[in-house]
VEXBA-179161 format. One record per residue (C-alpha): x, y, z. Coordinates in Angstrom, 1 decimal. Layout:
<pts>
<pt c1="X" c2="Y" c3="Z"/>
...
</pts>
This chain:
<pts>
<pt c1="0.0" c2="0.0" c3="0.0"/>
<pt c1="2.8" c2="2.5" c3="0.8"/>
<pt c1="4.3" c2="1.6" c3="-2.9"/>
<pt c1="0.9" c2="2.1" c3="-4.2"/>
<pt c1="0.4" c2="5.9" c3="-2.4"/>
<pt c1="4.1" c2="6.5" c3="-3.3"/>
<pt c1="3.3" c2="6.2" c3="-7.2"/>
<pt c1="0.3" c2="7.6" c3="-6.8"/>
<pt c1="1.7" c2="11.4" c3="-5.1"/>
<pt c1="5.1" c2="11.0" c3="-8.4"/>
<pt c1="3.0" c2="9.9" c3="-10.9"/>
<pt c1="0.1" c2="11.6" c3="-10.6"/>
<pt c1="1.2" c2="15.1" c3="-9.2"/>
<pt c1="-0.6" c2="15.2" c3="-5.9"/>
<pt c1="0.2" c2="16.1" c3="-2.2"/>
<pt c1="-1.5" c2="13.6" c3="-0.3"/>
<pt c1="-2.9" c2="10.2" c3="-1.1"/>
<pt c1="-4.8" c2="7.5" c3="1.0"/>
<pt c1="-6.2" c2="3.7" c3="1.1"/>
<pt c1="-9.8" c2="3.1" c3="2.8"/>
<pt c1="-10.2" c2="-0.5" c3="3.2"/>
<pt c1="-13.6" c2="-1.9" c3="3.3"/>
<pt c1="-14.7" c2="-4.2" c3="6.5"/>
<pt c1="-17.5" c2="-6.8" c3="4.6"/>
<pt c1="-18.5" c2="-7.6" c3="8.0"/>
<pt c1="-19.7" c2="-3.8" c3="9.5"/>
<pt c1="-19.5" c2="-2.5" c3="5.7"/>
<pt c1="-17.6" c2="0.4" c3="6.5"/>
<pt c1="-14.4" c2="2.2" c3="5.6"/>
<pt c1="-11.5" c2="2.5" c3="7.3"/>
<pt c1="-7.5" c2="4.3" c3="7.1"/>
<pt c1="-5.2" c2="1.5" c3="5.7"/>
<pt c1="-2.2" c2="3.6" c3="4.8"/>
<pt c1="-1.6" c2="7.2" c3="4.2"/>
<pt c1="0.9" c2="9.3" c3="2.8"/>
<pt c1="1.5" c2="13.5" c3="2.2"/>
<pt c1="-1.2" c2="14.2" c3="5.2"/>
<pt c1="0.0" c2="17.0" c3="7.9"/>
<pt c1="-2.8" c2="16.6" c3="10.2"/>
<pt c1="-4.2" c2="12.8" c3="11.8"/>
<pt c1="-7.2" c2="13.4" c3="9.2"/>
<pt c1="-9.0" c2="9.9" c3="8.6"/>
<pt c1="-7.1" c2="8.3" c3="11.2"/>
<pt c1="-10.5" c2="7.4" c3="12.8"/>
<pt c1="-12.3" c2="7.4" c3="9.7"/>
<pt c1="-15.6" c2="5.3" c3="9.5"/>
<pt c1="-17.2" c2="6.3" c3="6.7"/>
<pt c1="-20.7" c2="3.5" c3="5.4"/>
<pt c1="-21.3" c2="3.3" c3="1.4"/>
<pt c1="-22.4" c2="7.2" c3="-0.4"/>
<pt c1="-21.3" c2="8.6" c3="3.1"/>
<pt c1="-18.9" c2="11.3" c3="2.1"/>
<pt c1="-16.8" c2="11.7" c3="-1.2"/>
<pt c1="-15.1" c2="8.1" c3="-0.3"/>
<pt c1="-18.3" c2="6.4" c3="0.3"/>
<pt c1="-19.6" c2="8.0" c3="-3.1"/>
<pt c1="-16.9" c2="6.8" c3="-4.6"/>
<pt c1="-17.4" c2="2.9" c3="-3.5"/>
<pt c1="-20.6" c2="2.8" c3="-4.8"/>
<pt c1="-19.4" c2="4.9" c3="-8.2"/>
<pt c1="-18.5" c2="2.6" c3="-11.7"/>
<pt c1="-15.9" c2="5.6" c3="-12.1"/>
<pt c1="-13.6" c2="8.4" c3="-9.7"/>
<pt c1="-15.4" c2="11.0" c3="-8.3"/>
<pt c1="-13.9" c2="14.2" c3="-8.7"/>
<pt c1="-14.2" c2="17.2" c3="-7.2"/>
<pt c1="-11.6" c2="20.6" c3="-8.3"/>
<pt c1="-13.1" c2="23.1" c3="-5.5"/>
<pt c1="-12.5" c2="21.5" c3="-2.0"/>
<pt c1="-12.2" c2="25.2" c3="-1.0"/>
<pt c1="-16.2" c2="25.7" c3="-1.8"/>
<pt c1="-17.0" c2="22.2" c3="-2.0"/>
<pt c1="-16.2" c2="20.5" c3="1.3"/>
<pt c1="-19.5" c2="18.3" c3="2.4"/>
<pt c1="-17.9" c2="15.7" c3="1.3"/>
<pt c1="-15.8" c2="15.9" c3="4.4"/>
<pt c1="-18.4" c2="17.3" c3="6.8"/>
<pt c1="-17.2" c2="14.6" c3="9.1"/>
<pt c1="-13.3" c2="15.0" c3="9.6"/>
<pt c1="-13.0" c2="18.8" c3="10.9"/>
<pt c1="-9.1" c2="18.2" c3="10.2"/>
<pt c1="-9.1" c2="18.9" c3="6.7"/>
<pt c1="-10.1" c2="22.2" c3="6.6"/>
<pt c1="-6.5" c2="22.6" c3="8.1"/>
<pt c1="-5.2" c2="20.1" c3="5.4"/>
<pt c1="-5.9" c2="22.9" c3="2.7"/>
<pt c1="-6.8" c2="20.5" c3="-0.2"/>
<pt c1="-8.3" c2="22.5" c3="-3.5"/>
<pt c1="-8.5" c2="18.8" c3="-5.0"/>
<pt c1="-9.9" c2="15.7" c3="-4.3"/>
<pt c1="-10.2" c2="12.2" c3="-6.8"/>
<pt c1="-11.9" c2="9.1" c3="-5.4"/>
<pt c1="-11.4" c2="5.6" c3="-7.2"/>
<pt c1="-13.0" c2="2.2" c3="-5.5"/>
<pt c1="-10.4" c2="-0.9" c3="-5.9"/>
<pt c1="-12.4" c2="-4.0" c3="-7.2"/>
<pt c1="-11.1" c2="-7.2" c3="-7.8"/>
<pt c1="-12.4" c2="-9.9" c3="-9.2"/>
<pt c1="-16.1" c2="-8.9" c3="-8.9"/>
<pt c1="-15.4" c2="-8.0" c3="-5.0"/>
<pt c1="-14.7" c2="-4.1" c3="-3.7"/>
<pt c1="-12.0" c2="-4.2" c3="-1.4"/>
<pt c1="-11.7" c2="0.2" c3="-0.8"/>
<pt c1="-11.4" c2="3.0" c3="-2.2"/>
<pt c1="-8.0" c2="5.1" c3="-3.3"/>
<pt c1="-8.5" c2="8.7" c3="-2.6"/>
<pt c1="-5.9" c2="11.2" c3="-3.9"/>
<pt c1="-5.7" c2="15.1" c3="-3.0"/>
<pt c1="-3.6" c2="18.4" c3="-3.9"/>
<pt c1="-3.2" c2="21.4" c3="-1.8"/>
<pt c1="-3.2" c2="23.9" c3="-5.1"/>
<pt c1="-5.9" c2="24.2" c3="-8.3"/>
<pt c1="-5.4" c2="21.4" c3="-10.6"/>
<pt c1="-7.2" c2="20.5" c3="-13.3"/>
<pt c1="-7.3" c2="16.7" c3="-14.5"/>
<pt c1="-7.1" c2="15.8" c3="-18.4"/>
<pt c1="-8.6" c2="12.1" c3="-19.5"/>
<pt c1="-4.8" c2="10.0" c3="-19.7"/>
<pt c1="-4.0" c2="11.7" c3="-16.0"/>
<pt c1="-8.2" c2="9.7" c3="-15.1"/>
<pt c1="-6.4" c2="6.8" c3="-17.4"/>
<pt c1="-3.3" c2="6.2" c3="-15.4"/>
<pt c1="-5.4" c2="7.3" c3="-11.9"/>
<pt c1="-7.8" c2="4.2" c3="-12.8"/>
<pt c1="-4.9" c2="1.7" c3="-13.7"/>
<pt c1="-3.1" c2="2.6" c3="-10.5"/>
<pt c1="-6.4" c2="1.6" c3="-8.3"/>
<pt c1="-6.2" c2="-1.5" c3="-10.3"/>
<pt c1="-3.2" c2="-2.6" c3="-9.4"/>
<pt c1="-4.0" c2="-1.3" c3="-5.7"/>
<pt c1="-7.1" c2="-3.6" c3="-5.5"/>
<pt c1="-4.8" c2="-6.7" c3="-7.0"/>
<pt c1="-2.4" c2="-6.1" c3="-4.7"/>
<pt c1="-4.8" c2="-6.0" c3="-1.9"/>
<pt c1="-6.6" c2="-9.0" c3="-3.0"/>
<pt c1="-3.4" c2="-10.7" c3="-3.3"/>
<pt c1="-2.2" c2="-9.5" c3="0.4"/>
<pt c1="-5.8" c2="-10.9" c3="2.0"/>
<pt c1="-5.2" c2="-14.2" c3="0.2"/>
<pt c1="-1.3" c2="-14.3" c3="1.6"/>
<pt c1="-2.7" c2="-13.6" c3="5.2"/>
<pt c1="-5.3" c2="-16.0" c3="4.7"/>
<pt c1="-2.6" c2="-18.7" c3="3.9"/>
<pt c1="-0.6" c2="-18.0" c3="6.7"/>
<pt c1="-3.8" c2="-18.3" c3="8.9"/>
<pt c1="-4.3" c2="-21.5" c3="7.4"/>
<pt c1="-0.7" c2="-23.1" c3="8.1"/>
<pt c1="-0.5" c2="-21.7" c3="11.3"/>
<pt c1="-3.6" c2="-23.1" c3="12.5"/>
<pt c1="-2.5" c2="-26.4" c3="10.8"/>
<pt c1="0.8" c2="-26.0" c3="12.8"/>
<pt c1="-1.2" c2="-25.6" c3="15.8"/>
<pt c1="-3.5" c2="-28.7" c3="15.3"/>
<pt c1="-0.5" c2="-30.7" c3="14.5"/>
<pt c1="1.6" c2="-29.6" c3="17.8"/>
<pt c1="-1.8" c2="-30.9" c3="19.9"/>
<pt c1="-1.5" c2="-33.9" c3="18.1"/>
<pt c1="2.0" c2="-34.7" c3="18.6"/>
<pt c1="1.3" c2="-33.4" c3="22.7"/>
<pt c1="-2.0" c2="-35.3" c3="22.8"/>
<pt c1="-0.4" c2="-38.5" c3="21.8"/>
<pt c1="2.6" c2="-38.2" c3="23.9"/>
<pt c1="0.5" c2="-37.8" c3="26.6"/>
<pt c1="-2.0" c2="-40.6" c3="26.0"/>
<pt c1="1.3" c2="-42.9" c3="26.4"/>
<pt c1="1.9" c2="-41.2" c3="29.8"/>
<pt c1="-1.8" c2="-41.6" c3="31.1"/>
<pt c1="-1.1" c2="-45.3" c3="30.0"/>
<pt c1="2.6" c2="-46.0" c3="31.6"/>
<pt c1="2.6" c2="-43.4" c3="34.5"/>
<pt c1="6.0" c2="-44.5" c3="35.5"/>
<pt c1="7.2" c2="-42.2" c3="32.5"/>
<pt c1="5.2" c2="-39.5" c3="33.2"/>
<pt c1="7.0" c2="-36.3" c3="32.1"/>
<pt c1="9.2" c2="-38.2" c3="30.3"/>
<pt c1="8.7" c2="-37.2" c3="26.9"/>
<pt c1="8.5" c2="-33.5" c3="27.6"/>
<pt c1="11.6" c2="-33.5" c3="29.7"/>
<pt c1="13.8" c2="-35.4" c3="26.9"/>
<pt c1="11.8" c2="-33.0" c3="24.2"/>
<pt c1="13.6" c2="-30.0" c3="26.2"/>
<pt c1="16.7" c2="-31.4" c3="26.3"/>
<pt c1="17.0" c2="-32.3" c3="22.8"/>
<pt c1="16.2" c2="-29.3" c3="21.4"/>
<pt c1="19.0" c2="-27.7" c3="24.0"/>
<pt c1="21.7" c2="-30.2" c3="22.9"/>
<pt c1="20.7" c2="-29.6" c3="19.0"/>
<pt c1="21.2" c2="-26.3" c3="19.0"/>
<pt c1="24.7" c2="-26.6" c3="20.6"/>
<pt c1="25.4" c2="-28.8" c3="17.3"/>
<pt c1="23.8" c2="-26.0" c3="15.1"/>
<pt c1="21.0" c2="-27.5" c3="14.4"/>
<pt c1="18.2" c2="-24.9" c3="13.9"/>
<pt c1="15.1" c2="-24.3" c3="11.8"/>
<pt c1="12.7" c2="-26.9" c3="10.4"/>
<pt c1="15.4" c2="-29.2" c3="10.9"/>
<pt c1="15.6" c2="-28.4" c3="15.0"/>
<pt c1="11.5" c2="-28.7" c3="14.5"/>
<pt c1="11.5" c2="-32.2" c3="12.9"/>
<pt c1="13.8" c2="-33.2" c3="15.9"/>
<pt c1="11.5" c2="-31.4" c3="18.4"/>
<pt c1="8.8" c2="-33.5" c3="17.1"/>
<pt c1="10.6" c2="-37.2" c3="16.8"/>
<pt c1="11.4" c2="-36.6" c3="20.8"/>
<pt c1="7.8" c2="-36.2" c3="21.7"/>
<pt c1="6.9" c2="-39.2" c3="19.7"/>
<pt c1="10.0" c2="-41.6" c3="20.5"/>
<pt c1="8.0" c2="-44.0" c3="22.6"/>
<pt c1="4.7" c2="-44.0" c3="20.7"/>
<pt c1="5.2" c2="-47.2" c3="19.4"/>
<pt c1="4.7" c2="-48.4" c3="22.8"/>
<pt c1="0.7" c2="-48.1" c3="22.6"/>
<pt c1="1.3" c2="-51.2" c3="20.4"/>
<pt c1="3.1" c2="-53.0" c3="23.4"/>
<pt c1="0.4" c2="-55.3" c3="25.7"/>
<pt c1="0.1" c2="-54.0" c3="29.4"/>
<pt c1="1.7" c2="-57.7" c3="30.5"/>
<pt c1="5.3" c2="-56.5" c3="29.1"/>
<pt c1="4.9" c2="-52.3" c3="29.1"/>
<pt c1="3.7" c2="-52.6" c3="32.8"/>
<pt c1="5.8" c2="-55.2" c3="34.2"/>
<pt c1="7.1" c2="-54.1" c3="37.3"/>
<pt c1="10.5" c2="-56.2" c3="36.9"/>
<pt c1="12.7" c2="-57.3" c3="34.0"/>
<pt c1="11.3" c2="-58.6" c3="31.1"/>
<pt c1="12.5" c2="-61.7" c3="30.2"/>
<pt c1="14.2" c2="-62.6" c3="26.6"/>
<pt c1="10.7" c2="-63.5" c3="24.8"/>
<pt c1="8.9" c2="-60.3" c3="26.3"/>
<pt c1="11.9" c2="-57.9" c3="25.3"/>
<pt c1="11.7" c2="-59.1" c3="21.6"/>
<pt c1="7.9" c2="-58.0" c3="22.2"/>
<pt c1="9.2" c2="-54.7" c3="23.2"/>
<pt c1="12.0" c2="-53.9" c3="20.9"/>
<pt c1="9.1" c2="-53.9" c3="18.2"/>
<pt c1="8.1" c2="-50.3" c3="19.3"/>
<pt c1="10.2" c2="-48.9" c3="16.6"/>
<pt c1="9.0" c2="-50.2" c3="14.2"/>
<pt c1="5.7" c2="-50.2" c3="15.3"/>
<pt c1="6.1" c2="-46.5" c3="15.9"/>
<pt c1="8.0" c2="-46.0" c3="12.2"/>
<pt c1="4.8" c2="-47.9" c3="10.8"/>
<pt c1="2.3" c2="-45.3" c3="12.9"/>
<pt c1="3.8" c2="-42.3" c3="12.0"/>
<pt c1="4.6" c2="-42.8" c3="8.8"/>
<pt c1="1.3" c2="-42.4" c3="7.5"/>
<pt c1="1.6" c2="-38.6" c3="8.5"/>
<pt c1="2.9" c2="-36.7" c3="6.0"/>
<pt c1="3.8" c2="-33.6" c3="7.7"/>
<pt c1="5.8" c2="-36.5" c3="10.6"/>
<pt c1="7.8" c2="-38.0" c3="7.5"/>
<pt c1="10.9" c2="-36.2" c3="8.5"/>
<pt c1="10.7" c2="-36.7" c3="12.3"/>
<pt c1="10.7" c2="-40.5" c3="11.9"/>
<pt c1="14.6" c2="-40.7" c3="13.0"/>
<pt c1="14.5" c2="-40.7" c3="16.7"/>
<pt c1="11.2" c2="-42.7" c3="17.6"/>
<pt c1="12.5" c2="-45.7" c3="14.6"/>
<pt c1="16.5" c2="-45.6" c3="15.9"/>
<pt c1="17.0" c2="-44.0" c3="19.2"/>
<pt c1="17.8" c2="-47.6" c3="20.6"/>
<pt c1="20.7" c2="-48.0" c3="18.0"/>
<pt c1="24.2" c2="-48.3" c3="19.8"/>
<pt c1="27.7" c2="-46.3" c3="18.7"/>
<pt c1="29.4" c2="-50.1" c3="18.6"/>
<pt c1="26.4" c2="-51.8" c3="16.5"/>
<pt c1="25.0" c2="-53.7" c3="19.6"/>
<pt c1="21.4" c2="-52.0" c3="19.2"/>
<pt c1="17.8" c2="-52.4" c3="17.4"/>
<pt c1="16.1" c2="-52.5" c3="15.2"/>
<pt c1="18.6" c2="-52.0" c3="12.7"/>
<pt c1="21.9" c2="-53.0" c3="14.2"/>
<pt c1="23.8" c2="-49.7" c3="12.5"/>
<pt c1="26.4" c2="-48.2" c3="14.3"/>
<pt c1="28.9" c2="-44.9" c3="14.4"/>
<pt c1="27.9" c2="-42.2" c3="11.9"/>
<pt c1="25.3" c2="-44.6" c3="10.2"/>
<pt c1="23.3" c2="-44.2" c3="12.8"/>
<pt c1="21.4" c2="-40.5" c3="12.1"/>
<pt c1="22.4" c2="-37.9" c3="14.2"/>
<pt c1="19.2" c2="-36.7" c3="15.4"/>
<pt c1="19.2" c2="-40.3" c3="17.3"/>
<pt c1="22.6" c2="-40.2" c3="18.8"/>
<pt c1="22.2" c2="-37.0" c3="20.6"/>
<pt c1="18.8" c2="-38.4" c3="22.0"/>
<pt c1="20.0" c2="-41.9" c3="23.1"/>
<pt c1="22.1" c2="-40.1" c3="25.6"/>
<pt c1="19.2" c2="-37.8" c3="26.6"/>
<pt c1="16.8" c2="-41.1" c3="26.7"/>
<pt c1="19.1" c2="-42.4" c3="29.0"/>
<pt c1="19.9" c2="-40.0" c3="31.3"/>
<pt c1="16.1" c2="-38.6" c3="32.1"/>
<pt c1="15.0" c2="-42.7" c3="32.8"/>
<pt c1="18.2" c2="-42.9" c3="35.4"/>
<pt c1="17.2" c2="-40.0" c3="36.7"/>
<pt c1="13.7" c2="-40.5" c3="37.3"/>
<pt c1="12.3" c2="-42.8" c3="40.0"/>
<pt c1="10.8" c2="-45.7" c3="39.4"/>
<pt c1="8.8" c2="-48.0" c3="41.7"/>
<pt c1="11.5" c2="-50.4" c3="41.9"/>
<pt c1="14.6" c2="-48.0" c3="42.4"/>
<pt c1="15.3" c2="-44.3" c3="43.0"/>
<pt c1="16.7" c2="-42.4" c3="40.8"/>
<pt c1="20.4" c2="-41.7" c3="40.6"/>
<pt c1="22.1" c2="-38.1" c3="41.6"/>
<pt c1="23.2" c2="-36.2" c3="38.4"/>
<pt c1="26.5" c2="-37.1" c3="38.9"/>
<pt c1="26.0" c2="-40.6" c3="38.9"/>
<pt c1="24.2" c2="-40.7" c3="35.4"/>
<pt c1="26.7" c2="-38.5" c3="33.6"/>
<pt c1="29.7" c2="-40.9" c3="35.1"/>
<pt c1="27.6" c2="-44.0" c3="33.7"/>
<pt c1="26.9" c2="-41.5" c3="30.5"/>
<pt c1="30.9" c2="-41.1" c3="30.0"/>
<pt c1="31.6" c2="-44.8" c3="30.5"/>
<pt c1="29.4" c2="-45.6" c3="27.7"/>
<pt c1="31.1" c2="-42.9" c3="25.3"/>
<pt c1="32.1" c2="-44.7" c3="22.1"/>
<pt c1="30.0" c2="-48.2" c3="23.2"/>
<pt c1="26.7" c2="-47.0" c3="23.7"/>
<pt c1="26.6" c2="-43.5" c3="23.1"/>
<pt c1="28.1" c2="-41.3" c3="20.2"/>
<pt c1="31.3" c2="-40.1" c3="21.8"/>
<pt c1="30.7" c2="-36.4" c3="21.0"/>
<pt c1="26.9" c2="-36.7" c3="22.0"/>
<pt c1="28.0" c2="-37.8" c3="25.1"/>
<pt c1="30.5" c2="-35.2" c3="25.5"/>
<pt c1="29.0" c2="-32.5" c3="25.0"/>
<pt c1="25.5" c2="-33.3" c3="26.6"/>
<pt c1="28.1" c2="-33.8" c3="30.1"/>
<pt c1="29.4" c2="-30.2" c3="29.9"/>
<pt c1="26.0" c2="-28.8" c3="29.1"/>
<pt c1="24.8" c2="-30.6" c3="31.9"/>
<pt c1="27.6" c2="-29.9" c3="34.7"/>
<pt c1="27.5" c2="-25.9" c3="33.3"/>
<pt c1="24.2" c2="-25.7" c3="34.2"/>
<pt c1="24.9" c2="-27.2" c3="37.5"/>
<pt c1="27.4" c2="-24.5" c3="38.1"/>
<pt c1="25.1" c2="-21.8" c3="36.9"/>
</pts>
């Protein structure tokens, strides 16, 4: 709108220059953007269809023009403030688009002018491409509505599922938003940002999904499982890589729930990958996965001190756990215990 007005005072020799925007809703006519003004005139403008010049000019197939502001000036009865605006001319063009009125373009000069018909030729075009660019804008925001609340619906998915897990296995309650925290923490001291961060954000709230597909005899037992029941429980990954699959905007966050049980040395499911095979999303969180469950209680042990896990942590580096995951994840862990 401000390019628009800008053209609109060069091009077309005027002082001052604003864009009314119509509200379909109340059906009234409002300030969107104003250039050249020296007084806050239509900055409360509401102004309903054949009300004043502007609300002539809604209803009008072509500008209304008026050369004599200084005799003429009903058509702003209502805004006091421009009788200190000084305007000798005033031109009015609606902006229609596609069969719809969006507002009206008004233009105004503080000294007699006189308008010729290419000067009413270039002032038309100009509203044209005023009304496309406005139509255009609306459709942008709409779009960005639309995602956004899409984002929205799919973040409560991803929460509501987690915590349907939790309601189910309350041992692990807060599990999955703890290790989601730490996760993003420890990615971004590896630089990892953006959608990237996001799809990692999003494969930690979902790592244990695949456990709604585990019966309550194994998920719940209270003791070890023995070697039958953890083949039963290994499946998770890949139940969980099945589930989520069949969401396309998950596709990307399918690393850490499928192989965050993989092992630096090879020695892990489902795959059996090790080192740098393994993707990196699911190293860093193997080491967070850990260290949250030996924190956390449990009904049959207490959790460890801090200190405890991160020795365990460092004695797994380059069996278990990714030997820079682990080392890093330790000093971001004891600098926040000195801070």
């Amino acid at each position: 709108l401000d390019l628009i007005l800008e053209q609109a005072l060069a091009r077309l020799g005027m002082d001052a220059a604003d864009v009314l925007l119509l509200d379909s809703e109340e059906g009234t006519l409002s300030l969107g953007a104003r250039a050249g003004f020296r007084t806050d005139a239509l900055l409360h403008t509401k102004l309903k269809p054949g009300e004043g010049f502007a609300g002539r000019a809604l209803q009008s197939e072509r500008a209304i023009i008026a050369s004599d502001l200084d005799t003429h000036v009903e058509g702003f009865s209502r805004s006091p403030a421009f009788v200190k605006e000084g305007f000798f001319f005033y031109a009015g063009c609606r902006l229609r688009v596609k069969g719809k009125i969006k507002g009206v373009l008004e233009l105004y000069r503080r000294s007699p002018f006189r308008h010729y018909q290419s000067w009413e030729l270039y002032f038309d075009t100009l509203a044209s491409q005023a009304a496309v660019a406005l139509d255009n804008s609306f459709l942008l925001q709409g779009l960005k509505k639309a995602n956004e609340e899409l984002k929205e619906a799919n973040e409560g998915l991803i929460e509501g599922w987690a915590e349907a897990l939790e309601l189910r296995d309350r041992e692990t309650e807060g599990h999955s938003r703890r290790v989601t925290e730490m996760t993003v923490e420890l990615a971004l001291s590896f630089g990892i940002c953006g959608n990237e961060l996001d799809r990692m954000r999003h494969g930690a709230f979902l790592h244990d999904i695949g456990k709604m597909g585990i019966p309550d005899s194994i998920l719940l037992k209270p003791g070890p499982l023995s070697e039958e029941e953890f083949e039963v429980m290994k499946r998770h990954t890949t139940i969980a890589r099945n589930l989520l699959s069949r969401f396309h905007f998950l596709d990307q966050s399918l690393d850490i729930p499928y192989y965050h049980h993989e092992k630096w040395d090879g020695s892990g499911y489902p795959q059996g990958i090790r080192g740098t095979v393994i993707p990196l999303s699911a190293r860093l969180f193997a080491v967070i996965d850990v260290w949250d469950a030996l924190c956390s209680d449990r009904p049959y042990r207490s959790g460890w001190p801090e200190e405890k896990v991160l020795e365990h942590i460092a004695s797994l580096s380059g069996t278990h756990f990714d030997p820079e995951a682990a080392r890093v994840f330790i000093e971001l862990r004891k600098a926040k215990g000195r801070s």
